[in-house]
N, C-alpha and C positions, 0 to 999 in steps of 0.2 A: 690594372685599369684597362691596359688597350687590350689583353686577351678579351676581355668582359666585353667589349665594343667589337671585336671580330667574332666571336660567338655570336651576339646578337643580330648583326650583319649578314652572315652567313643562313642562320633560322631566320630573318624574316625574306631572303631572296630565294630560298624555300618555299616557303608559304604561296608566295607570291607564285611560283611555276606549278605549283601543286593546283592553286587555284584557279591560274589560266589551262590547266590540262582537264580541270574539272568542268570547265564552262563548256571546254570542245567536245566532250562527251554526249553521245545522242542521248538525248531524252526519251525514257521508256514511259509506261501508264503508270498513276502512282495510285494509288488505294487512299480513299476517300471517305471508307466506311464510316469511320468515325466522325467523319466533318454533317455525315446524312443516316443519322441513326436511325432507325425502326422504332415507331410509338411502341411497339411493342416490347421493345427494350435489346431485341437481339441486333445480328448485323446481317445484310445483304453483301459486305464485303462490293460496296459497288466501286468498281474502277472505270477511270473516263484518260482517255489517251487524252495525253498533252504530249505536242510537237513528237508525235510520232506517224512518221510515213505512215498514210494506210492508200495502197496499190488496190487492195481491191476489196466492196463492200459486202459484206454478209446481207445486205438488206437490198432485193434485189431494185426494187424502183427508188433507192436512194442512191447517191452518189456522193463519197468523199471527197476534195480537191489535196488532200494531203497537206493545205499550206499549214507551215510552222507557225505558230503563233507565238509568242517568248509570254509568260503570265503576267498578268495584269496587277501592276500594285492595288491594293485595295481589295482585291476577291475575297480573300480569307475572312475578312472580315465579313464581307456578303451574304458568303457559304452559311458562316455559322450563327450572324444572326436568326432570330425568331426558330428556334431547331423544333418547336413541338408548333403543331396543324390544329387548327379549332373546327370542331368538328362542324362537316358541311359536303359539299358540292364543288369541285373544285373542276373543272372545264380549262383543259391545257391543252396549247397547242405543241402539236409535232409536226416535223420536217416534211416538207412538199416535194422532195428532192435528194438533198444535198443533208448530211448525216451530221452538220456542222451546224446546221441550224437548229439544234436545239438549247435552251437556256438551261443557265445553270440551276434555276428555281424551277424549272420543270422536272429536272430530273429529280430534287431534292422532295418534290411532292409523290411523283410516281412511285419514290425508295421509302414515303412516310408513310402513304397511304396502305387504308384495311383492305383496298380491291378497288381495281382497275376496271371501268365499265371498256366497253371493246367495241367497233363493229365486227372486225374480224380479227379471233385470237390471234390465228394464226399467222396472220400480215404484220399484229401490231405485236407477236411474238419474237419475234425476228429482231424489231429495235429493242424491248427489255433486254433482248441475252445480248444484247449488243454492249449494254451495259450495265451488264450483270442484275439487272433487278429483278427481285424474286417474288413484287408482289401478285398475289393472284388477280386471275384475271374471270373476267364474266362478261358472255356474249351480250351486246348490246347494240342491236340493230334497226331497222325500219320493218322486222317483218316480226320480232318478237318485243317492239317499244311500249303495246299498251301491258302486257303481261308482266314485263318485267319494273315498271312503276312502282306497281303495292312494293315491292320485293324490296326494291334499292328505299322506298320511302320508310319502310319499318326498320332497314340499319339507318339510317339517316338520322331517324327520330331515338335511338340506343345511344348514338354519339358518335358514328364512325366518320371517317374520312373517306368521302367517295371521291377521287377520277377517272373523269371523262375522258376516254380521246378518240378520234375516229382513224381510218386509214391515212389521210395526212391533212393537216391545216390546223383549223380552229373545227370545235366540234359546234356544232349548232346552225354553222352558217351551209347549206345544202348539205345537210347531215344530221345526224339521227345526234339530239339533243335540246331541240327546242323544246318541246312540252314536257319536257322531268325539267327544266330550269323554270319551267311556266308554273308547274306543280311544287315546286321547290318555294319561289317566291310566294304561292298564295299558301302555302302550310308554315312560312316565318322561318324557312331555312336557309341558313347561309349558303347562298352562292358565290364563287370566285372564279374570277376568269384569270385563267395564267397564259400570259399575251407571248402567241408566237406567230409562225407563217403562216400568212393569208392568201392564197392563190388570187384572187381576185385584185386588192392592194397591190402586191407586187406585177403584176401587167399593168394595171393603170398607172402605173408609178412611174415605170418604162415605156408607155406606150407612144409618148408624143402627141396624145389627145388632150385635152381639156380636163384638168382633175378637177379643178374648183367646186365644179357641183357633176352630180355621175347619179344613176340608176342601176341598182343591182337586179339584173332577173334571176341569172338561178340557170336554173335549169329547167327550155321551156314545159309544154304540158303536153301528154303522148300522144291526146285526142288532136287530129287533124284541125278540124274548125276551132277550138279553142288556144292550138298555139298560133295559130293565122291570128286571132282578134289578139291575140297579147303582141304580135307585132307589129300589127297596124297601131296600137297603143302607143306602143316606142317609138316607132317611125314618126311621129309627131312632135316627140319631147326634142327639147334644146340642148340635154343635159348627154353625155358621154352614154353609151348603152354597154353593161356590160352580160356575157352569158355563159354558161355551162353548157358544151358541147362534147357528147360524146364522140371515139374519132369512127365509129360507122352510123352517126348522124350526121357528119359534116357535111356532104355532098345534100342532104334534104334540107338543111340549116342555111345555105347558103343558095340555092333555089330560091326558097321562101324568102329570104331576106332582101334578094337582091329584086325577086318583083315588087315586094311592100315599100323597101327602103331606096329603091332605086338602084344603079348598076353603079351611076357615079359618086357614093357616099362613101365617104372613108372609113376603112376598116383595119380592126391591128390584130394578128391571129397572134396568141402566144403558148409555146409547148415546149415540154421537157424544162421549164424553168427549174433553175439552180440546179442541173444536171449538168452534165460534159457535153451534150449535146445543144442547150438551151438555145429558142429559134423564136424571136420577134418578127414574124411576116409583117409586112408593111403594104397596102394598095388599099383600090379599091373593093367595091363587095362584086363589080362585076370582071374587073382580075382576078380576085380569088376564086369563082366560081369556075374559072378559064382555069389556070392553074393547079385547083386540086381534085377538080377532076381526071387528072392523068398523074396524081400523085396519091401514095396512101401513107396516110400517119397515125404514128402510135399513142396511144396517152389519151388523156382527159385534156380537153385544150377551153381554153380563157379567151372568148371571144370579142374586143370590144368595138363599137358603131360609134362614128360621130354623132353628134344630135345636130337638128335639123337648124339651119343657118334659121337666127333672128331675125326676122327681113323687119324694118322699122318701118311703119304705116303710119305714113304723115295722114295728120289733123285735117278735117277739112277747115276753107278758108270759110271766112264770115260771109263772104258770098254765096258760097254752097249751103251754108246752113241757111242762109235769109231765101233761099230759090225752095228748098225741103220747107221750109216752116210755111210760106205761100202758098205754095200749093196746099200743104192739110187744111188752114183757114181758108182758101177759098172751095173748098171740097166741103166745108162744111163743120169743121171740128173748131172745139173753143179754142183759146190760144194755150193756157194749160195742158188739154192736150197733145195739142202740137209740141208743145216742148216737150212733154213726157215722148213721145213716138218717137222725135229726133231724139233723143237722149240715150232711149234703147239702142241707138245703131251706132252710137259712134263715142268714143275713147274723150269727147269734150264734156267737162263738170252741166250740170242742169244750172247752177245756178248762172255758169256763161251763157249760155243758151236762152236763157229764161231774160234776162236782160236783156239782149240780143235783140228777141223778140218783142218787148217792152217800146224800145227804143224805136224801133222799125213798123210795128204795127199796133202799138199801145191807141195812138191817139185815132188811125185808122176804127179801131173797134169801136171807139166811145163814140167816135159821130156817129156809127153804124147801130148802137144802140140806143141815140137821141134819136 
């Protein structure tokens, strides 16, 4: 009996050392194929680093932080549900940056999918071999969008699985995918959006401006007089302004801006987000126009403007309005009109107005018309 309890003793303070030798062990990439199988039955063999250092990125405008992550109870389950794609339109986003932002449902789409629409293979070649995925890919840009429609619409209508992605973000949003999702919804074709990084969202997020309500422009328009009238537009709204600035437009972006919107409006310049270098400029638009003029920067940069203070424009008082209504009925107008005139100009109901005037000049009129 007590040998039988020192045996058992001894294997399980075993176990036990074996197990904590096995935890301190680095975590390599583990192969995933099977958890994101190919409609088409075979395997992409795709692997995705878990908690493994990566010093440095194959993908040159993204950038990995290397943090360790320990895995998440519940993925496995995530991973494997829904394993087969109905056939459609699938618009996924990819990393804006940082090589970590991508989901694990994007990947599992991009490994399931018949063909990868692209704006540039070979930018968005770079993150597949990042992780291993082998589906093909096909040019899909702003300068070959109408041509290539019929093309993706005749697999679409066979049963395939199309994804969308652009060189980084969500595709559609200042990028080559709005009208195939436009032509998708009016031919009854499943569209899906596979939710990742949003350049635009993440500045506003960080910015320290107003989220609550915001305006997205984009990227303004090349013609001189027509991006002037889109900022005199802006410069009037209340609402957060947000832009697409390329970095050898900054210096013409920030001219314009700062005569239409003023010098003193607050502005949040944001670049290289979720990089190793990521920079939330903070001032004015007539600091930054001081400032980056003797500075030059790299990247696509996420511009956002404060929207113009609410000034609240008190009511006139019953005095002002009885001095405005006077005057039209002694100039000649009925009192109806006068109420309509006054009513045009000012933020008070007609039917205050209309009383108003009832009350103040009602019995004036009727001896006027005895």
């Amino acid at each position: 009996m007590i040998c039988h309890l020192c045996v058992a003793t001894v294997a399980f303070s075993i176990f036990r050392r074996g197990k904590m030798l096995i935890r301190r062990l680095p975590w390599s990439a583990i192969s995933v194929a099977t958890l994101f199988p190919r409609r088409s039955g075979g395997s992409n063999g795709l692997r995705i680093p878990v908690r493994k250092q990566l010093n440095s990125s194959p993908y040159p405008f993204c950038y990995s932080s290397g943090i360790n992550l320990p895995p998440q109870p519940g993925h496995e389950t995530d991973i494997r549900h829904s394993q087969s794609l109905k056939p459609g339109l699938y618009l996924v986003g990819t990393p804006i940056g940082n090589l970590e932002d991508i989901t694990l449902r994007a990947l599992r789409v991009l490994n399931s999918a018949d063909v990868i629409l692209s704006e540039d293979t070979r930018h968005s070649g770079k993150l597949l071999h990042h992780y291993n995925i082998k589906t093909p890919l096909m040019s899909y840009h702003k300068y070959n969008e109408s041509q290539r429609e019929q093309v993706v619409l005749r697999r679409l209508k066979k049963g395939d699985v199309v994804a969308l992605i652009s060189d980084a973000g969500m595709p559609g949003i200042s990028d080559p995918g709005m009208e195939l999702a436009k032509l998708c919804v009016s031919e009854n074709i499943l569209v899906v959006p596979i939710p990742g990084p949003c350049a635009l969202v993440s500045a506003l997020s960080a910015s320290g401006l107003p989220t609550d309500e915001f305006t997205f422009v984009g990227f303004l328009p090349k013609h001189s007089g027509s991006r002037k009238k889109r900022l005199m537009v802006s410069a009037d709204q209340t609402t957060t302004q947000i832009f697409y600035v390329p970095p050898h437009k900054l210096s013409q972006f920030l001219d314009e801006s700062s005569s239409i919107f003023g010098d003193a409006r607050k502005c949040v310049i944001a670049r290289e987000m979720t990089k190793l270098h990521e920079e939330f400029w903070r001032g004015t638009l007539g600091e930054a126009k001081e400032v980056f003029s003797i500075r030059q920067v790299k990247g696509e940069l996420t511009i956002l403007i404060q929207g113009q203070a609410n000034s609240k424009v008190e009511p006139p008082s019953d005095i002002e309005l009885e001095s405005e209504l006077r005057e039209l009925i002694s100039s000649g107008e009925s009192l109806s009109m006068a109420v309509k005139l006054v009513t045009s100009k000012t933020s008070v109901s007609r039917k205050t107005i209309y009383s108003l005037a009832l009350r103040k000049f009602g019995k004036q009129l009727e001896v006027e018309d005895d």
